[in-house]
C-alpha positions, 0 to 999 in steps of 0.5 A, a space after each residue: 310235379 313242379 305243375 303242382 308244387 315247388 321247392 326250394 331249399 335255402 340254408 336248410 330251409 325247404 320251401 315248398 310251395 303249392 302251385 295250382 293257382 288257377 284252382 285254388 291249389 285244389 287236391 286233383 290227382 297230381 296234387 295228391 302225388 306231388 304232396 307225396 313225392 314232395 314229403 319223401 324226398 324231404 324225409 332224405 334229405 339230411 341238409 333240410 333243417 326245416 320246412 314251410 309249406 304254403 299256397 301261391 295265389 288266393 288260397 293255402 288249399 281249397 280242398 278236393 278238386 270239383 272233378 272228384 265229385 263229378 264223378 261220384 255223382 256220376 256213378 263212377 264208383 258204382 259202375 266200377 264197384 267190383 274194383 274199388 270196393 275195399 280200396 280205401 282199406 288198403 294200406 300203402 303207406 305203413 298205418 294209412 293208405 295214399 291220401 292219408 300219408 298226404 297229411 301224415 307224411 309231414 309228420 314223417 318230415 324229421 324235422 320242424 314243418 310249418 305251414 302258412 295259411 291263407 284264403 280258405 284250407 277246406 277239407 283235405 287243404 284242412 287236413 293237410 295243414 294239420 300234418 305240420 307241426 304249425 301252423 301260421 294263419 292269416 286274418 279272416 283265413 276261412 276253414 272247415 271240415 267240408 266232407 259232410 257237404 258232400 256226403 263224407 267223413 274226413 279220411 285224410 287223417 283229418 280224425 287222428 290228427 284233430 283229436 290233439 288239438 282240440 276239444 272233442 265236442 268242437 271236433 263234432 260240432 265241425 265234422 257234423 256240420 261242415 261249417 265254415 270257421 274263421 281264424 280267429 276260431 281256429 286259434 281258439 280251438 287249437 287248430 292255428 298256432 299264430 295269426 301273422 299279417 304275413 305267415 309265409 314271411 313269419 314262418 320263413 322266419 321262425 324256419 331260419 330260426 330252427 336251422 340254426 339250432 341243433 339238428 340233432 336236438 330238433 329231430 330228437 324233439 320231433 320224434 318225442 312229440 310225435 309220440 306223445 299223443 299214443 304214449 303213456 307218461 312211462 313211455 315219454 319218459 323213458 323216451 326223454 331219457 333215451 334221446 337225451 343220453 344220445 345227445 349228450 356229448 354229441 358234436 352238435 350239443 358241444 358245437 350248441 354249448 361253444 355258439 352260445 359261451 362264444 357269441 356266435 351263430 353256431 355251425 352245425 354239419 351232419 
């Protein structure tokens, strides 16, 4: 896995790094895995407070590996039709199936997950930085929802996670044409979060700075707004109330209170 992704994991700070710097990160099976396993042991992780995922070298994600392409156009999936057929169908990861969980697994991640964009997040690089919660985007990063260039549609949960954040023609424009887009596009059509001159050290910095709030507020808060898009205002809601009924009193919010009557950093422990 460390051929492909490294972490490290600082004052609950989980650093995750994509590796493949030869090929511009690009998704090729041990990508995929690594991505997967990567998310999972996140996801137990209790001392993790917050996340940042982002690309070594020239490039946040460049997409899938050429290789898979070859041998799409090769034949491989018709030589060996009566095996694969269906085989996107098959869920393995609850609602979706592995290369979708990719994207969705940082949804999963309890807590905050920002990624640092920059170089190029094409195709599935795209989609896997719209699983994080931010995204920090580097001026003249270029993006694009490139399946249609190959003869595709975005699989990766690329369609469900879009839907949230922008417009529904600017979806069709992008998915229709493949084009390339460039940053400051993407901040208007709600794709980027902030352009940073340097959103590895801007998202490592507003990382700290949700660690150093209460963990059981910030994971509340994730889980409301992972709902939100599915949820009808009854539900979100009922949903505030139940999380808020938990948090009161609790050893984090009264440790929250104390930090800030005190002034002082606050010292939270699970």
């Amino acid at each position: 896995m460390e051929e492909r992704i490294r972490t490290t994991i600082t004052d609950g700070v989980a650093d995750v790094r994509l590796v493949r710097t030869d090929k511009m990160n690009a998704l090729d099976d041990a990508m995929f895995m690594a991505l997967l396993e990567t998310g999972e042991k996140l996801k137990a992780d209790k001392s993790v407070r917050a996340v940042v995922i982002s690309g070594e070298g020239r490039a946040f994600c460049a997409g899938l590996d050429m290789g898979n392409f070859d041998r799409m156009a090769n034949g491989e999936r018709e030589a060996n039709k009566s095996e694969v057929t269906g085989r996107l169908e098959q869920r393995t990861h609850g609602i979706s199936n592995r290369a979708q969980y990719t994207a969705l697994v940082w949804r999963d991640v309890p807590v905050p997950v920002i990624a640092a964009v920059h170089g190029v997040a094409f195709g599935g690089g795209f989609q896997v930085a719209l699983g994080a919660d931010m995204r920090f985007v580097a001026p003249g990063t270029r993006f694009s929802v490139m399946e249609i260039k190959w003869g595709l549609v975005p699989d990766m949960a690329g369609m469900s996670l879009m839907r949230s954040l922008a417009r529904e023609d600017i979806i069709r424009d992008l998915t229709y044409t493949g084009r390339i887009f460039e940053a400051d596009d993407a901040l208007a059509y709600g794709f980027a979060t902030r352009l940073c001159d340097d959103p590895y050290a801007d998202a490592l910095a507003t990382a700290r700075e949700i660690a150093d709030k209460s963990p059981s507020a910030i994971r509340a808060a994730k889980r409301i707004l992972n709902a939100v898009p599915d949820s009808d205002a009854a539900s979100i809601l009922m949903a505030e109330s139940v999380e808020q009924d938990k948090l009161i009193g609790g050893a984090h919010q009264k440790e929250a209170i104390m930090a800030n009557l005190e002034k002082r950093r606050p010292k939270f422990t699970d």
